[in-house]
Each structure stands twice: as C-alpha cells, then as structure tokens.
GULUMFI-995952 format. One record per residue (C-alpha): x, y, z. Coordinates in pm, whole numbers, plus 32768, in hexadecimal, padded with zeros to 4 digits. Layout:
+------+------+------+
!   xx !   yy !   zz !
+------+------+------+
!    X !    Y !    Z !
...
+------+------+------+
//
This chain:
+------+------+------+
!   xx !   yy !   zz !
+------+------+------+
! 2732 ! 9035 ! 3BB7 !
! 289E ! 907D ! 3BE4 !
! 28EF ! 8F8F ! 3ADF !
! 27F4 ! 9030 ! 3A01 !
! 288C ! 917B ! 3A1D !
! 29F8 ! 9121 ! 39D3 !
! 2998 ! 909A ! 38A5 !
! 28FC ! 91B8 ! 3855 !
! 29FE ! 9298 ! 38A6 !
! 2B2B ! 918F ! 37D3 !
! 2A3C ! 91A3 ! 369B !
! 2A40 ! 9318 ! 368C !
! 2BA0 ! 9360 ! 36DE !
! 2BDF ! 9251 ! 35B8 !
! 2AEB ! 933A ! 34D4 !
! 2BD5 ! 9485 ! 352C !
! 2CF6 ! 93F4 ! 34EC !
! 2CCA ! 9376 ! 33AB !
! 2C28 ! 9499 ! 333F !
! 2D78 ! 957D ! 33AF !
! 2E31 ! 9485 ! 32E7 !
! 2D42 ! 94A8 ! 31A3 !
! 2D6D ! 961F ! 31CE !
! 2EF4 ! 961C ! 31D3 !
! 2F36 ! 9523 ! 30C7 !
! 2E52 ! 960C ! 2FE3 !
! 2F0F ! 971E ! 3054 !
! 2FF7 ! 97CF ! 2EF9 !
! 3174 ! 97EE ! 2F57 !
! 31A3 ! 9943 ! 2F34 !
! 332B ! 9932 ! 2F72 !
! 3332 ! 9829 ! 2E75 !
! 3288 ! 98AF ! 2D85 !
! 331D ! 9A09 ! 2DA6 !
! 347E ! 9981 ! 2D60 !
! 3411 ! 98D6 ! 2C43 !
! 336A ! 9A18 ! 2BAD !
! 34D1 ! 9AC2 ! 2BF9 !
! 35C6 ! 99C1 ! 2B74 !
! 350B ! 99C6 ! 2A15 !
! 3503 ! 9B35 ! 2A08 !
! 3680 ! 9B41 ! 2A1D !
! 36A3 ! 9A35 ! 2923 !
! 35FA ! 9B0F ! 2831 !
! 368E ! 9C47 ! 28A9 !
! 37EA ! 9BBD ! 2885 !
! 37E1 ! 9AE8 ! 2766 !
! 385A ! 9BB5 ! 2624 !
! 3789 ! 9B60 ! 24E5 !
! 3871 ! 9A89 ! 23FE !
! 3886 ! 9B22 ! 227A !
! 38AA ! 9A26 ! 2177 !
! 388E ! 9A78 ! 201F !
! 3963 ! 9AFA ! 1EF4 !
! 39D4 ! 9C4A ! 1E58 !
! 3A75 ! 9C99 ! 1D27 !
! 3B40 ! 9DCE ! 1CEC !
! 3BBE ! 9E3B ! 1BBA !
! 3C75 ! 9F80 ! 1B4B !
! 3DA3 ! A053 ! 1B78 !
! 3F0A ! 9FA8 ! 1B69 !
! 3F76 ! A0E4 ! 1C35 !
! 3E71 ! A06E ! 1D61 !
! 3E8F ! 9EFF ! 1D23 !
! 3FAA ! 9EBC ! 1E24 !
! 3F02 ! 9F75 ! 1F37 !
! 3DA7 ! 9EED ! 1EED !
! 3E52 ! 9D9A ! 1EE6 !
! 3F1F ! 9D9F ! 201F !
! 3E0E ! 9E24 ! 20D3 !
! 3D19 ! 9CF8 ! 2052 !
! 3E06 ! 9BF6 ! 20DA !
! 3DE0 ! 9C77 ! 223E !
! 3C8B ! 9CA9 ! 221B !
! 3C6B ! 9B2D ! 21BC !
! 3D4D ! 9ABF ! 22D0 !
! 3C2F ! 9B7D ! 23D5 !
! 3B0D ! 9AF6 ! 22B5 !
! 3B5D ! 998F ! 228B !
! 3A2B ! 9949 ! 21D6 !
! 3A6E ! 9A92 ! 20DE !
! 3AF0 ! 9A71 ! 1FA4 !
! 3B7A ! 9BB8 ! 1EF8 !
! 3C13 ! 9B8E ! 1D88 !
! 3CD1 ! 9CCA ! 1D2E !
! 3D33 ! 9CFE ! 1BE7 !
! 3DCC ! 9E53 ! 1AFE !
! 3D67 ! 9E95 ! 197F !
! 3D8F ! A019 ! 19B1 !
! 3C83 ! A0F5 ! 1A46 !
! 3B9C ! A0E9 ! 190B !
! 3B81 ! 9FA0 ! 1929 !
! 3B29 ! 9FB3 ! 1A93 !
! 3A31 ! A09B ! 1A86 !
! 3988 ! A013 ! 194C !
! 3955 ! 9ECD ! 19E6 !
! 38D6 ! 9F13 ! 1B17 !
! 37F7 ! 9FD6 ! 1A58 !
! 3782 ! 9EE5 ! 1980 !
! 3769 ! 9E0A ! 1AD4 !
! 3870 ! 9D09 ! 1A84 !
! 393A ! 9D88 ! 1BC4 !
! 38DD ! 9DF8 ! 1D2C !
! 39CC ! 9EFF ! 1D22 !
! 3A7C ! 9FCC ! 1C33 !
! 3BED ! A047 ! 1C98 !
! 3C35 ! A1AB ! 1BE4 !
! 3D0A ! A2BC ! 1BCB !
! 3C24 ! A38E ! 1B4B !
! 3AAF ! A41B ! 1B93 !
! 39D4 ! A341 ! 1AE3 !
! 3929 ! A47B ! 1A23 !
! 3A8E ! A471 ! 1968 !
! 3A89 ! A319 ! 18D7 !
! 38EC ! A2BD ! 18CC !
! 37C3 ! A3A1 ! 182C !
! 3713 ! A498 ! 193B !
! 35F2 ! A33E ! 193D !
! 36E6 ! A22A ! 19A9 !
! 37BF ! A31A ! 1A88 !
! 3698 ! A3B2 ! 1B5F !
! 362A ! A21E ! 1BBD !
! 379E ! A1FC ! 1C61 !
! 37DF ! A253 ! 1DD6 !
! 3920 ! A2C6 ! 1E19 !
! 3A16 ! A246 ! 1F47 !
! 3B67 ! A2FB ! 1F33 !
! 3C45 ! A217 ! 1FDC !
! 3D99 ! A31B ! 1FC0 !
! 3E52 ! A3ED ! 1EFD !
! 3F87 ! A366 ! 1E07 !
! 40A6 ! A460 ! 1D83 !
! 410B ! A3F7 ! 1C1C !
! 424E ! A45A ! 1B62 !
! 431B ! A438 ! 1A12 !
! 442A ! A33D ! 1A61 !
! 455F ! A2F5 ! 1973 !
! 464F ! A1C0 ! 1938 !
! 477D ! A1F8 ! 1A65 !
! 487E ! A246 ! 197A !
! 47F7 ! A36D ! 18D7 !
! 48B5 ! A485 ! 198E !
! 4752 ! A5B7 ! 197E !
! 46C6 ! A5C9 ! 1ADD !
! 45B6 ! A6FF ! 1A82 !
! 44C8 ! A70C ! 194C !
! 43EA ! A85C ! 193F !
! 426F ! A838 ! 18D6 !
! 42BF ! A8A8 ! 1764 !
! 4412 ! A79F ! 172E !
! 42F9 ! A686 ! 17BA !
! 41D8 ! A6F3 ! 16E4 !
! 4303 ! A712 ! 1596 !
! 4397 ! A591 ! 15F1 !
! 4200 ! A4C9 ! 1619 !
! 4198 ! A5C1 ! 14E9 !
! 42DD ! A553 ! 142B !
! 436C ! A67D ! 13E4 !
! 44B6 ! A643 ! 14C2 !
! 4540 ! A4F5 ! 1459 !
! 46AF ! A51F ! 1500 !
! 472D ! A51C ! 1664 !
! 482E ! A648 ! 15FA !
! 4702 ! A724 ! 15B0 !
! 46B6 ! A727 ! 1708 !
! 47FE ! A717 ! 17BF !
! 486D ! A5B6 ! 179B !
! 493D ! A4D4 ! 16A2 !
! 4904 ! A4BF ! 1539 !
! 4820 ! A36D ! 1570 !
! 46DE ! A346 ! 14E4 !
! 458F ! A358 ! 15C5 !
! 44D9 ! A22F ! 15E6 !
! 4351 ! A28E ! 1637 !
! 42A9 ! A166 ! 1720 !
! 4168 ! A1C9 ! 1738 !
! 4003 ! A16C ! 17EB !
! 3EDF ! A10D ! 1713 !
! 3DB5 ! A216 ! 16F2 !
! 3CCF ! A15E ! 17E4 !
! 3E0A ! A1A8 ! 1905 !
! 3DA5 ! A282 ! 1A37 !
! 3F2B ! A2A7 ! 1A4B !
! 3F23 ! A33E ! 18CF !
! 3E06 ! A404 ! 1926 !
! 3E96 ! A4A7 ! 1A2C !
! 3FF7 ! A4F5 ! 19C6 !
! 3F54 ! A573 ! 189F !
! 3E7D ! A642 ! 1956 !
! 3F52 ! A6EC ! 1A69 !
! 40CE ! A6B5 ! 19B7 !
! 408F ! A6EA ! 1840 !
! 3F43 ! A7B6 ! 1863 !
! 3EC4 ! A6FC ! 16F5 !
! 3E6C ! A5B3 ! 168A !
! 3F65 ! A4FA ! 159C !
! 3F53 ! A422 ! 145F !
! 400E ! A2D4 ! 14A2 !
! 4170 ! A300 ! 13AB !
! 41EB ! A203 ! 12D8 !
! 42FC ! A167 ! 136F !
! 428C ! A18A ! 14B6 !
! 426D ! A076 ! 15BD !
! 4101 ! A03F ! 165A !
! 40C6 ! 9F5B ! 1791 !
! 3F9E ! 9F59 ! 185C !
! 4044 ! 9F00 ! 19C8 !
! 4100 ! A004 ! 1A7E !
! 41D5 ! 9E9D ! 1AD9 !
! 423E ! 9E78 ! 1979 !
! 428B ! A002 ! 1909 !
! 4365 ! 9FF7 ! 1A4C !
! 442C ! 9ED9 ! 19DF !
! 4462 ! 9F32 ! 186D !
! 44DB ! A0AD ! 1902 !
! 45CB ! A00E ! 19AB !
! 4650 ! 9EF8 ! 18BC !
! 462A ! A02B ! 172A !
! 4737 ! A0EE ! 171A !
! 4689 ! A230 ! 1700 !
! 4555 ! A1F5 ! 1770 !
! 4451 ! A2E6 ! 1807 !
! 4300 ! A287 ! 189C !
! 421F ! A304 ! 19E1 !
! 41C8 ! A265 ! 1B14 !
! 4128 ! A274 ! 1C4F !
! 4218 ! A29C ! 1D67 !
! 4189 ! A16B ! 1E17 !
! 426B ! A0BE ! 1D11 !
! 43C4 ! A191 ! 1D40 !
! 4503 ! A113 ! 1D85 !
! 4678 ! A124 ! 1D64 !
! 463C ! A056 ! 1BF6 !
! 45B0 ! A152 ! 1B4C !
! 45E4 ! A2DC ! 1B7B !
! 44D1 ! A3EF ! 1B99 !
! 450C ! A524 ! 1B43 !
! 44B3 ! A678 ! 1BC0 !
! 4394 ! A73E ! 1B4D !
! 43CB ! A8C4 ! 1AEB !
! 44D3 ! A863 ! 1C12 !
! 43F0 ! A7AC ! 1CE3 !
! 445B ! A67C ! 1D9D !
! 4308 ! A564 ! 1D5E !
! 4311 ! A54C ! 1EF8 !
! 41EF ! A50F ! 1FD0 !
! 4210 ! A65C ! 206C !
! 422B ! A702 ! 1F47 !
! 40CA ! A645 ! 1ED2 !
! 401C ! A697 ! 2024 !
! 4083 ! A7FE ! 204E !
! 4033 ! A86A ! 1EFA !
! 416F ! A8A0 ! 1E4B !
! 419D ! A776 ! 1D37 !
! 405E ! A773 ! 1C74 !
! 4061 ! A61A ! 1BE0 !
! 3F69 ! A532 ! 1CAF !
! 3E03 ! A4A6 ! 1CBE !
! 3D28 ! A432 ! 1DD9 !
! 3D06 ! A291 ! 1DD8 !
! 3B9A ! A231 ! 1DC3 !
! 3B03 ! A0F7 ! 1DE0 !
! 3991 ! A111 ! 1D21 !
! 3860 ! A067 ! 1D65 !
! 371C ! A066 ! 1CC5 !
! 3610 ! A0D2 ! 1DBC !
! 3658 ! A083 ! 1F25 !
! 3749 ! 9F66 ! 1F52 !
! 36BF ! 9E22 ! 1FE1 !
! 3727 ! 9DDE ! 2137 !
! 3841 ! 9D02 ! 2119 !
! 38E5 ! 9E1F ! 2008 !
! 387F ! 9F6A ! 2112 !
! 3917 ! 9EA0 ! 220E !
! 3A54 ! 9E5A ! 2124 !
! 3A7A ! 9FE0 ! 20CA !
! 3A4A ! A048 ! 2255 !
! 3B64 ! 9F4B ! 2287 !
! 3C05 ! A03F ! 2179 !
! 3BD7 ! A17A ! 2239 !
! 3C47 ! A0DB ! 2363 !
! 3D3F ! A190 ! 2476 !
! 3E00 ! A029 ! 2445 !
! 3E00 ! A04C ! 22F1 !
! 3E3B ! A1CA ! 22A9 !
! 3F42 ! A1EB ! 238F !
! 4009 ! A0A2 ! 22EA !
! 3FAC ! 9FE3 ! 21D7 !
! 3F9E ! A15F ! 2142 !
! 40BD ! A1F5 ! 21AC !
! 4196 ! A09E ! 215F !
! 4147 ! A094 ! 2008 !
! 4163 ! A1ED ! 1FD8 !
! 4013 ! A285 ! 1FAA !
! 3FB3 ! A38F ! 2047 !
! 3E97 ! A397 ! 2136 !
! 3D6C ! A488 ! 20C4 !
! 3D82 ! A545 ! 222B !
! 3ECA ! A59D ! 220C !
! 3E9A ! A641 ! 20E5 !
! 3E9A ! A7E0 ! 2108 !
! 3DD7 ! A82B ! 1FC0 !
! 3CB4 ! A7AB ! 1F38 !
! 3C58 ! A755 ! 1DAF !
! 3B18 ! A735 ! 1CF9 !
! 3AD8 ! A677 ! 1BB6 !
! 3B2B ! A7DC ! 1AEB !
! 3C8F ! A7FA ! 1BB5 !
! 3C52 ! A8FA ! 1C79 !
! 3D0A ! A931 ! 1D8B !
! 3C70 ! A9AD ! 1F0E !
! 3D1D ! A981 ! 2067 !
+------+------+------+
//
C-alpha cells in the first residue's frame, strides 16, 4: 500500500513539473524582444537617406562660380551626386531648362524677361542672392566716374574717345555680352535704361571670364561685370559717383544689380529641392556668398519686382 502510494505521488510530481517547464519554454521574451524593436527603430531614425543621382545647371556666367563652388561641397557631403554646372548666358539657361534639357536654369533675370508669358509661368523661381554689376575699364585708362548719359553715348557709339569723357585721346574699345546675357540685360536695364544694337567693331564674348581678361589685356577697353569677378586687374568705375560696393547695392544707393535665380520647371525633384535648400543654407549664405562676393538676398534693404520697382 505504501509502495502503491509513492508511486503515485513520483508520477504526478513528474506530470507538474514538466508541465511548468512546457509553460516557460513557450513563454515570449519580452526584454528580448523589446530591445530588438528599439535598436531597429534607431537605425531608421538615425540613418540619413543617401541621394544619388545627377543635375545639370546651366545659365548665367555671373552665377556660375557661386553655383559651382557651392556644387563641389555639396558633392563632397553627396558622394553619390553628380552636379555638372555649366554658363552660356542666362537665355540659354532659362531656355533649356525650359525645353527640359536641364534641371535648373541659372539667370539673372525673371524668366518673364527672356521666355513668352506660356514658358515663363511653368518655371518656379528660387532666388539664391543678389549680385551688384558694374562698367569696368582697362587699368590704365585714368576716368574713375562715367554718368548714365556718357555710358548710354559710349555702348550706343556715339562717344568713341576716352578725352570725351575725361581721359586720354585713346580710342574705346566696346567688349560686350551677347543678347541672350542676364549680365547685358541688366546693365542695360538699370545703367543705360535702353537696349543697344551690337556696333561694328565691337568685341562680343559670352563668359564674364573672357570680357574680364580682354579688359584687362585692350588698351581702351570698356565692358561690365558682376562684382563677383572684380579685382585689382581691371578697374570699375563709379556710377553718377557711386562706388559698385556691396553696401551701396544693399542699402539702395547704386542701382545696377539683379537677383540670382536658379529656375526649375514645376517643383524640383528631390535630389534638386534638396540641392537649392543646400543653397539657402545659413552655411552657405553666410560664406560661400559673402566670399565670392554676392550678396545675400536678406541683407538686402530694398526689394525689386520684374518691372524694377523699388519697395523697402
């Protein structure tokens, strides 16, 4: 009887246990599992989406060195970005991306002044800054001012002679921009005030590069340039007795300058938006800018529309 009863009592204690071993091996490991679920979460809240692609940007020779500086950092952060930057003048720019051969089009101008009211409305605007331009002259002509009226008689052709306006008897060389140039546009606009023919004689390159070195190597030479490419090898002169300064640009006082835009048709795809916020950056405003002597838009103390009018 005793016997019977221990073996009764071993078979069920047997049963339980086994059963309380079932239970725990069945059992999920929460703490295991819950630091799983948190380890991938931070993986994908930490790990930055990589951009790969290309963009093309074509345009304005007065933008080209900032857009181009600007690209090369941006591919340093952006391995796996290409961006090909390349000038032709603004007309060029904004025709072609446009016409959807480039992802962005580099101007000095508002589209609605180079492209019909169709073409121009389909372009988004992203004002990147704001560039100064201003007549510059070979260094060894000896006039340091030129009124509105003296510039509009020398690119019209009716002053042909440094001594008419101060200088030596020396003959003016024109080096102009091509009629698809922001640059032209521009000075035309806000230093002459009319459009011009292009005069026999004169010399016509479409890089601001190239005017800059054939001012400084003609002996008489006159052209215009954005003050991103002044230095001491070529002079600029005063306008109405205004120094071309940065100052002058953002408080109002020298007339001649033109926001920077960089076009796009519709909404940019993601890699370009994130290329042109890259642009507008703190990082980028407050140097690449300022370096290459633009002028950031928020510095600026006036504001212009398309028409040029003027509004603080």
């Amino acid at each position: 009887m005793k016997k019977s009863m221990l073996l009764v009592l071993t078979i069920i204690l047997t049963l339980t246990l086994a059963a309380c071993g079932s239970s725990s091996d069945n059992k999920p490991d929460n703490s295991s599992s819950a630091g799983n679920t948190s380890a991938n979460s931070g993986k994908e809240t930490n790990d930055k989406k990589e951009l790969s692609g290309s963009i093309l940007a074509v345009g304005s020779s007065a933008l080209q060195p900032l857009v181009e500086q600007v690209s090369h950092s941006f591919m340093d952060e952006n391995p796996k970005v290409s961006i090909q930057v390349q000038g032709g003048g603004s007309g060029t720019g904004l025709t072609q991306v446009s016409g959807g051969q480039a992802d962005i089009g580099n101007s000095d101008v508002f589209a609605s002044e180079k492209l019909d009211a169709g073409p121009a409305e389909e372009l988004v605007d992203h004002q990147v800054a704001v560039v100064g331009m201003a007549a510059v002259i070979n260094p060894e002509i000896t006039v340091d001012n030129l009124t509105k009226d003296q510039l509009v008689k020398i690119f019209t052709g009716e002053i042909t002679n440094w001594k008419d306006v101060g200088g030596a008897d020396q003959k003016i060389q024109i080096i102009n921009r091509p009629s698809s140039s922001g640059t032209r546009a521009t000075f035309e606009k806000y230093a002459l005030g009319t459009k011009t023919e292009d005069l026999q004689g004169a010399i016509q390159e479409d890089s601001s590069g190239t005017v800059k070195k054939l001012v400084k190597e003609t002996p008489g030479a006159i052209g215009y340039l954005a003050l991103s490419y002044l230095d001491e090898s070529i002079k600029a002169v005063k306008y109405e007795g205004v120094e071309p300064t940065e100052d002058n640009v953002a408080n109002g006082t020298y007339p001649v300058w033109a926001y920077e835009h960089m076009y796009t048709k519709g909404e940019p795809s993601e890699i370009v938006k994130t290329f042109l916020d890259y642009m507008l950056s703190d990082e980028v405003q407050n140097k690449d800018v300022v370096e290459l002597g633009y002028i950031p838009a928020s510095k600026m103390q006036i504001k212009r529309d398309v028409d040029g009018n003027i509004t603080k």
